[in-house]
N, C-alpha and C positions, 0 to 999 in steps of 0.2 A: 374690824380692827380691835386688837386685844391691847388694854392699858393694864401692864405690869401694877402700876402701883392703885392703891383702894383711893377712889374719886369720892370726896365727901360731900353730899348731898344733903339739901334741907328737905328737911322731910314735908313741912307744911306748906311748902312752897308746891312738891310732887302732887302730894293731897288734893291742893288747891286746884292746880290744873287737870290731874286725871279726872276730878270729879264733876270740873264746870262741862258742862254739855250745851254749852250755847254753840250755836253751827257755825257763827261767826269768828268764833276763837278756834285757832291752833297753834298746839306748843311742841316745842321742840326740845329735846335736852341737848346740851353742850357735853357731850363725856369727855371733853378735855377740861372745862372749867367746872360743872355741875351744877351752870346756870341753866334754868328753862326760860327759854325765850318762849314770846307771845308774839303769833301773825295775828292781826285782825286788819280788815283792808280800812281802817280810820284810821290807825296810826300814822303817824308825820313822818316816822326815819323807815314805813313800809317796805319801800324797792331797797332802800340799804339792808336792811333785814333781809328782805327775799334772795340781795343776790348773796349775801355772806351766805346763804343755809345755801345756796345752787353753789355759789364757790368750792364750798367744803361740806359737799354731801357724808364723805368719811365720818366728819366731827359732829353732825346732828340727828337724834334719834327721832323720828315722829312719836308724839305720846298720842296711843290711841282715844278715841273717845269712847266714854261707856256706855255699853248697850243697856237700853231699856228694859229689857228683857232681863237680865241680871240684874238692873235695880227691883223689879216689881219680885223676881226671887226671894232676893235679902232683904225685901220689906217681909215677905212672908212670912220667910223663914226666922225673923225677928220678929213679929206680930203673933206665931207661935209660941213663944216663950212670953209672951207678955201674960202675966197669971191673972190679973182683974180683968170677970168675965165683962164685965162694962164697958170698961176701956176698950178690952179688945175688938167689941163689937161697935163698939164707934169706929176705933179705927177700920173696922173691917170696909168702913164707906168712903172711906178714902182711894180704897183701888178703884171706885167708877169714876175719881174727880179724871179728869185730863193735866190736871198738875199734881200728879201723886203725890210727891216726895213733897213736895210744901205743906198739902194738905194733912198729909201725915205728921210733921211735925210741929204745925197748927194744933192738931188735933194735941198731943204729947206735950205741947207747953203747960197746959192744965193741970199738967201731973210733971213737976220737975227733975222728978227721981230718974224717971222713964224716959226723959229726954235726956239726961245727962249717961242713962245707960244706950240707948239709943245712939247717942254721937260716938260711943267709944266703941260700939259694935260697928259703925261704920268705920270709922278711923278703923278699929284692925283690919278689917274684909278688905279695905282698900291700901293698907300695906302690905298686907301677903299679895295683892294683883301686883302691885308695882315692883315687893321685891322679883318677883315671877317674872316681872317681864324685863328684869335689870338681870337678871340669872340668864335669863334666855338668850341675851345679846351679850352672856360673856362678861359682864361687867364687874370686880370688884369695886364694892362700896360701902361707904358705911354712914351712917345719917349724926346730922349733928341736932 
């Protein structure tokens, strides 16, 4: 379904859900409001939520979950550019942990700079996915 006019979305709300990878959570977007709803089966208004998104399949996009594979990439591929050979090779023992992504930035709170350039490298890599897959379904929008 094409929406003529640009549907304003929060950007950190997008963020927020494309990035949780808990298996429990799934969010949905509204491209009629540019609310993301949250399924998880604890919630209290659950089956009211389930049936609204089965009512009006039209009006809710599944937001996909991100592949691990793609994180352990853009860890890399940021771990690359990290120019302290130290750092770097600390970091580099973070790809055996089984919780990468925390360990990783465990490791990067030590160095503030690094973390703060680290979160805005995530933040872009994960706006160009979203806008990509807001392109992809046709959607005019613009972020508030």
């Amino acid at each position: 379904m094409e929406n003529p006019e640009s549907l304003t979305l929060d950007l950190s709300e997008l963020v927020f859900a494309w990035q949780d990878d808990a298996q429990d959570n799934a969010y949905y977007l509204d491209i009629e409001s540019g609310i993301v709803k949250l399924v998880n089966q604890n919630l209290l208004d659950l089956r009211d939520l389930t049936d609204e998104i089965e009512q009006d399949r039209h009006k809710f996009l599944y937001m996909p979950k991100p592949e691990k594979a793609q994180l352990v990439l853009d860890l890399k591929e940021f771990w690359s550019t990290v120019q302290d050979d130290k750092l770097r090779n600390i970091l580099s023992m973070a790809f055996e942990s089984p919780h990468l992504l925390s360990s990783f930035k465990k490791i990067l709170q030590g160095k503030p700079e690094e973390l703060q350039r680290f979160e805005e490298y995530r933040l872009n890599k994960t706006r160009l996915r979203i806008e990509e897959w807001l392109n992809s379904h046709a959607l005019k929008f613009k972020f508030k």
